[in-house]
C-alpha positions in Angstrom: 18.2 7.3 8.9 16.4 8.3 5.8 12.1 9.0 6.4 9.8 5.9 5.9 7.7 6.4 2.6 4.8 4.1 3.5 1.0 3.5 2.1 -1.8 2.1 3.4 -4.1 0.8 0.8 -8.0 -0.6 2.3 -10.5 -1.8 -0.4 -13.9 0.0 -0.4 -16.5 -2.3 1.5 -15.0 -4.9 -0.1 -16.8 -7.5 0.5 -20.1 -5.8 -0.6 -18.5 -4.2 -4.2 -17.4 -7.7 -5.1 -20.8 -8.7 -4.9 -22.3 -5.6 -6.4 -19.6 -5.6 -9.3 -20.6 -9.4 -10.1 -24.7 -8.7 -9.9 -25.5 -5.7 -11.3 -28.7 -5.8 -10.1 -27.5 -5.0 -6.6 -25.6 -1.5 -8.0 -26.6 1.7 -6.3 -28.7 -0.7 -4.1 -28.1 -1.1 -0.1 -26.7 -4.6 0.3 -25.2 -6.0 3.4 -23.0 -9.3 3.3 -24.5 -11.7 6.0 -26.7 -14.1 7.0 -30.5 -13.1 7.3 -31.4 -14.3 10.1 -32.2 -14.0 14.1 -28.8 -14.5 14.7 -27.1 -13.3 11.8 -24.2 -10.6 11.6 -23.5 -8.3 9.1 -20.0 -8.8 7.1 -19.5 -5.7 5.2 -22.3 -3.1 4.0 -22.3 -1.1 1.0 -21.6 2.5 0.8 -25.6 2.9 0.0 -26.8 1.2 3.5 -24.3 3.1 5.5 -26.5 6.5 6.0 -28.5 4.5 7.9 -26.3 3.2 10.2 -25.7 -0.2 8.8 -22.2 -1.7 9.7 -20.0 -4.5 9.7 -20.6 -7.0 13.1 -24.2 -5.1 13.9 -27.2 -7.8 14.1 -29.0 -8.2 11.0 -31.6 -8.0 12.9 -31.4 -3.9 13.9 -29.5 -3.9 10.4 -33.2 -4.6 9.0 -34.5 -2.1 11.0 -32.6 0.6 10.3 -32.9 -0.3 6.9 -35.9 -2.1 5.6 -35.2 -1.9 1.9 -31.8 -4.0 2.5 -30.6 -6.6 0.4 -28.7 -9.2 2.2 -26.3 -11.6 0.4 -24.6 -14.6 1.2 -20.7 -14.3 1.6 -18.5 -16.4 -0.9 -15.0 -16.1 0.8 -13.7 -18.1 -2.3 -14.1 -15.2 -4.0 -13.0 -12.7 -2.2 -10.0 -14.7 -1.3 -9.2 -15.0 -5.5 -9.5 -11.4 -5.5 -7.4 -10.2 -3.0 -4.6 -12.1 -4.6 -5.2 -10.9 -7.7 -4.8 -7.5 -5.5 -1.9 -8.6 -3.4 0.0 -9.8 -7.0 -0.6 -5.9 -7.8 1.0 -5.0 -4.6 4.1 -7.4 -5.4 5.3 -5.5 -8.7 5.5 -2.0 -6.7 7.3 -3.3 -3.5 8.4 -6.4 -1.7 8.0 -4.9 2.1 3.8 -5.8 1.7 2.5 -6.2 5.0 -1.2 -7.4 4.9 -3.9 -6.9 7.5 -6.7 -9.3 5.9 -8.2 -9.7 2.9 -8.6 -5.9 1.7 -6.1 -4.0 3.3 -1.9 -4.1 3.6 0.4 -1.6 4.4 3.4 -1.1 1.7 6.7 0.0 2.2 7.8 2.4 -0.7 11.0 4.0 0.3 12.4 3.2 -2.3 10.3 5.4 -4.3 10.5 9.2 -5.3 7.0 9.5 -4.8 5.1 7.5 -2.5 2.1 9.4 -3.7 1.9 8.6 -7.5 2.9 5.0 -6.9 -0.8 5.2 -4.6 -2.5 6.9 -7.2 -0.8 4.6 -10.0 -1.7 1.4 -7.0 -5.5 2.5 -7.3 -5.6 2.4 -10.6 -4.3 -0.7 -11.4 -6.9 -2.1 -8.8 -9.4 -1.0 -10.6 -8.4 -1.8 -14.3 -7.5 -5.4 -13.0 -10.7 -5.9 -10.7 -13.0 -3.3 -11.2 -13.0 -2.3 -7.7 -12.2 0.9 -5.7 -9.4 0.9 -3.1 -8.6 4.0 -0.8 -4.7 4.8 0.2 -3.2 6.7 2.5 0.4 7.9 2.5 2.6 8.9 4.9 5.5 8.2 7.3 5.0 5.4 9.3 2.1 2.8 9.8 -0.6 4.8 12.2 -0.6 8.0 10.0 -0.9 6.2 6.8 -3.7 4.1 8.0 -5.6 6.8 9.5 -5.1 9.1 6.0 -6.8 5.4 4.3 -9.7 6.4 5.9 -9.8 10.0 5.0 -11.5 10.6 2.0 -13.6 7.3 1.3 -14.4 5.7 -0.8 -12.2 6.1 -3.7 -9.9 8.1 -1.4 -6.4 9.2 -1.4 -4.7 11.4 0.9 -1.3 12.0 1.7 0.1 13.4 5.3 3.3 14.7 4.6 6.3 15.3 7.2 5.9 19.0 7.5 2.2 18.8 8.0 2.1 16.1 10.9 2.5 18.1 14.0 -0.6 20.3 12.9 -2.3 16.8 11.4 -2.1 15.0 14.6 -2.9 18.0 16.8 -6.6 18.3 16.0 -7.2 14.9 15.6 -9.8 13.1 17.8 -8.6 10.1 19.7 -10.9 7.7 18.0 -9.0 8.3 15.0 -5.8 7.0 16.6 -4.3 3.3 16.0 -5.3 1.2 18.6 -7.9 3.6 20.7 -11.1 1.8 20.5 -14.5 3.2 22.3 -13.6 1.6 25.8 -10.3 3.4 25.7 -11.6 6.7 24.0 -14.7 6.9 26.8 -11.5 6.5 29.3 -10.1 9.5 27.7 -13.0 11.8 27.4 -13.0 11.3 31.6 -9.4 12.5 31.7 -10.3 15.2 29.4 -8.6 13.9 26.3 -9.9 14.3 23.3 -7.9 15.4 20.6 -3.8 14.9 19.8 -3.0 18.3 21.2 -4.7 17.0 24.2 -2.7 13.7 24.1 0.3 15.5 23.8 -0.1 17.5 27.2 0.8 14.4 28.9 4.1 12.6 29.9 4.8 9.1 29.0 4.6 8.0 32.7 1.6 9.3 33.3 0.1 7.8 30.2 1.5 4.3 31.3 0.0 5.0 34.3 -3.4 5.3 33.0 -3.1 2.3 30.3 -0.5 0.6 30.7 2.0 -0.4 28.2 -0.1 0.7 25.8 0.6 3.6 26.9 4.2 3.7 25.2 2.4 3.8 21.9 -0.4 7.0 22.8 2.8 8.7 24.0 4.3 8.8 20.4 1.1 8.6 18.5 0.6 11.9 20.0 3.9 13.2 17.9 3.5 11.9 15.2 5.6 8.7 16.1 5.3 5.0 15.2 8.4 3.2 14.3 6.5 0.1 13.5 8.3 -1.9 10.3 6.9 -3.2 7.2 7.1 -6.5 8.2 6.2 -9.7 5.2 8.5 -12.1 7.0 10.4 -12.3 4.1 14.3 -12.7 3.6 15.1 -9.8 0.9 17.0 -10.9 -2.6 16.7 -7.5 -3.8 17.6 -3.7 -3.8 15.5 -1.5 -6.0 14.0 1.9 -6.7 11.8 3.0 -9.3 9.7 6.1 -10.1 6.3 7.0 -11.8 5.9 9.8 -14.1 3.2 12.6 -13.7 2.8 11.9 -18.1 3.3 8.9 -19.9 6.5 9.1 -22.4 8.5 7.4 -25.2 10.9 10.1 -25.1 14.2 8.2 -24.7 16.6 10.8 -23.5 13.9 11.3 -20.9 13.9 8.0 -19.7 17.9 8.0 -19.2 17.7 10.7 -17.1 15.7 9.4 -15.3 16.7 5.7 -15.3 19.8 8.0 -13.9 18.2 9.0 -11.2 17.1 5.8 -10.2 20.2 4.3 -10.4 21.5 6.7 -8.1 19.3 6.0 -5.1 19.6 2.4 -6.2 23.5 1.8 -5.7 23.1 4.1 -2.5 21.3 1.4 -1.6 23.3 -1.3 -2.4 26.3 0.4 -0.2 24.2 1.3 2.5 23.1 -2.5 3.1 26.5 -3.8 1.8 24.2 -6.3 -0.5 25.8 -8.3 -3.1 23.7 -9.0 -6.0 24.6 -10.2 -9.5 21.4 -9.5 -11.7 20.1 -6.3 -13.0 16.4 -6.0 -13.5 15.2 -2.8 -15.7 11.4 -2.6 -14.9 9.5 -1.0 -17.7 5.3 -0.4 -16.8 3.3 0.6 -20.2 0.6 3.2 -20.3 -2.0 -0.1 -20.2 -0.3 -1.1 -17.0 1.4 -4.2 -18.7 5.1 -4.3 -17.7 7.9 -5.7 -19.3 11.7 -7.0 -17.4 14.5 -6.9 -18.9 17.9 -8.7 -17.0 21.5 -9.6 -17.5 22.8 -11.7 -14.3 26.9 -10.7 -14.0 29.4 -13.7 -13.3 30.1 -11.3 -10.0 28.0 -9.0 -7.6 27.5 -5.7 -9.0 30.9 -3.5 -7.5 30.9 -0.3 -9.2 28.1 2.5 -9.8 29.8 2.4 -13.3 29.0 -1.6 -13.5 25.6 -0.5 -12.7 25.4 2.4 -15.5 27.2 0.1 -18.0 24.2 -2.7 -17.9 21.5 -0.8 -17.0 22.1 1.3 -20.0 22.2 -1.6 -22.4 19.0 -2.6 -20.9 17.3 0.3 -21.8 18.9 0.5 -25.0 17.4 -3.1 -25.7 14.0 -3.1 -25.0 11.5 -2.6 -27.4 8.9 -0.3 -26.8 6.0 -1.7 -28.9 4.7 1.4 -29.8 3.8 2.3 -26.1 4.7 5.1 -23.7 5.7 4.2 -20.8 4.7 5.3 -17.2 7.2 3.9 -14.7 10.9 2.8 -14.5 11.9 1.0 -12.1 15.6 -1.0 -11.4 16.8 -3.6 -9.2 20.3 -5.4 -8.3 19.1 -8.7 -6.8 20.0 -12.6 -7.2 22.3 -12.4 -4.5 25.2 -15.2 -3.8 23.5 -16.1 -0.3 20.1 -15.9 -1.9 20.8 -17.9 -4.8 24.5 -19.4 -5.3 23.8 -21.5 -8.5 22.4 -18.5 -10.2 25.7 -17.1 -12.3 24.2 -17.4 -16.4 23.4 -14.5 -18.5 19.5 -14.2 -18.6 17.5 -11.9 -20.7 13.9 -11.6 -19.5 11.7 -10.8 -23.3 8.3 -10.3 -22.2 5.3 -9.1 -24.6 4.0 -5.8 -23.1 0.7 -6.9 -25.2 0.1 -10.4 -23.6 
């Protein structure tokens, strides 16, 4: 089975930059999103209260005290909520495997990728072009290394664990950082004398099941490296696709065949490997502004040949017009299966304006 390619993207105190983005009065200030009050709780805090040990759920009582000069603000979920579709919609033109966690952060599936790390990068920048906010991503194998590489380098952070550096990753890790270990069960650990991976990893499975029970199924392969966790929108999937993202912008069109080639390659592997049966072509074309443009051609049968899939995805490319841009990612897809969509059998060309 080919390696997972997965990213975990978490917004910067999110809750806290909205409202900082929106007043600028509160910029480089120390804000905390709450209620003021005796029995008020802190939401999220800015990155400019959190040297003094503000936090999300602390009291705003002893929030106040640690920080006198704190500005609380009143939370507008509405808001929030508007933006993180506006965020999840960025998710959706990357990958359909989104998987998210709350408001601000989701784990994405991008196997389908050539690199998981310049979609992230390409991710973080389209967050902030379209919102004006910072997100941090973290890239990596499976679902517990990705999420803990999030938290890395925030805010603004992106770090990537690859395969040959998890072993050494995971060894001098401390068990806080691990999915799932909170205080109670790290305090547990310290007693046993646990405290890193490498210490983790000098016991057996047993022994850890012993100790936590089920749970301790999960320490026994976080401790490798191991999580075989899924992606998991709850989504039936009407589509194959890979795409890739160039290190520079280009309008170079021999370029772009070669490596619309590429694609097409790991695409139709793909389609044989799941035996899916798809009639449309999509040709994904993202602009150096981050606008994107599809263009389609739906077959009167599935797509049965990697010739089929040259032939159309060629004239694709051939067809679409530029508009003096370069571009920065090509993606392609075979999707609009039979079971997925069995009136679905016209020829459809998709003409969108890269300027709109």
């Amino acid at each position: 089975m080919s390696q997972r390619k997965i990213i975990h993207i978490d917004m910067d105190a999110f809750y806290a930059s909205v409202e900082q983005r929106d007043r600028p009065e509160y910029r480089g200030r120390p804000i905390a999103v709450g209620y003021d009050g005796p029995r008020g709780v802190v939401a999220t805090a800015s990155y400019e209260a959190r040297p003094y040990g503000v936090h999300s759920a602390l009291s705003s009582v002893l929030a106040k005290r640690l920080c006198p000069e704190l500005i609380f603000v009143p939370a507008r979920f509405d808001v929030y909520k508007a933006v993180s579709r506006q965020i999840r919609a960025i998710f959706g033109e990357y990958t359909e495997l989104v998987e998210p966690l709350s408001l601000d952060e989701a784990f994405l599936d991008v196997s389908h990728v050539r690199s998981a790390t310049l979609v992230a990068r390409e991710i973080k920048a389209h967050i902030l072009a379209e919102t004006g906010l910072t997100a941090s991503a973290g890239i990596s194998v499976n679902k517990m290394l990705a999420k803990i590489a999030s938290d890395y380098r925030k805010p603004d952070g992106l770090f990537t664990i690859p395969p040959e550096r998890i072993e050494e990753f995971v060894a001098g890790l401390p068990v806080e950082r691990f999915f799932g270990i909170g205080e109670v069960t790290a305090e547990k650990m310290h007693r046993l004398g646990i405290r890193t991976g490498a210490d983790l990893r000098l016991w057996n499975e047993a022994a850890l099941v012993q100790q936590f029970g089920k749970a301790g199924h999960s320490y026994y392969g976080y401790a490798r490296g191991i999580d075989e966790r899924e992606v998991t929108p709850n989504r039936v999937r009407k589509s194959l696709g890979a795409e890739t993202t160039f290190a520079e912008d280009t309008d170079d069109r021999e370029r772009l065949r070669l490596e619309l080639s590429a694609v097409r390659e790991e695409v139709w592997n793909r389609v044989m490997r799941h035996e899916f049966r798809g009639k449309t072509v999509v040709l994904k074309l993202k602009f150096d502004n981050f606008r994107q443009i599809t263009r389609s051609k739906t077959l009167f049968t599935p797509v049965d040949s990697a010739e089929t899939l040259r032939r159309v995805s060629e004239e694709l490319l051939a067809a679409a017009d530029f508009h003096g841009r370069k571009i920065r990612l090509i993606g392609l897809t075979v999707g609009n299966s039979p079971e997925a969509c069995p009136e679905c059998v016209q020829l459809r060309f998709d003409f969108g304006n890269p300027e709109t």
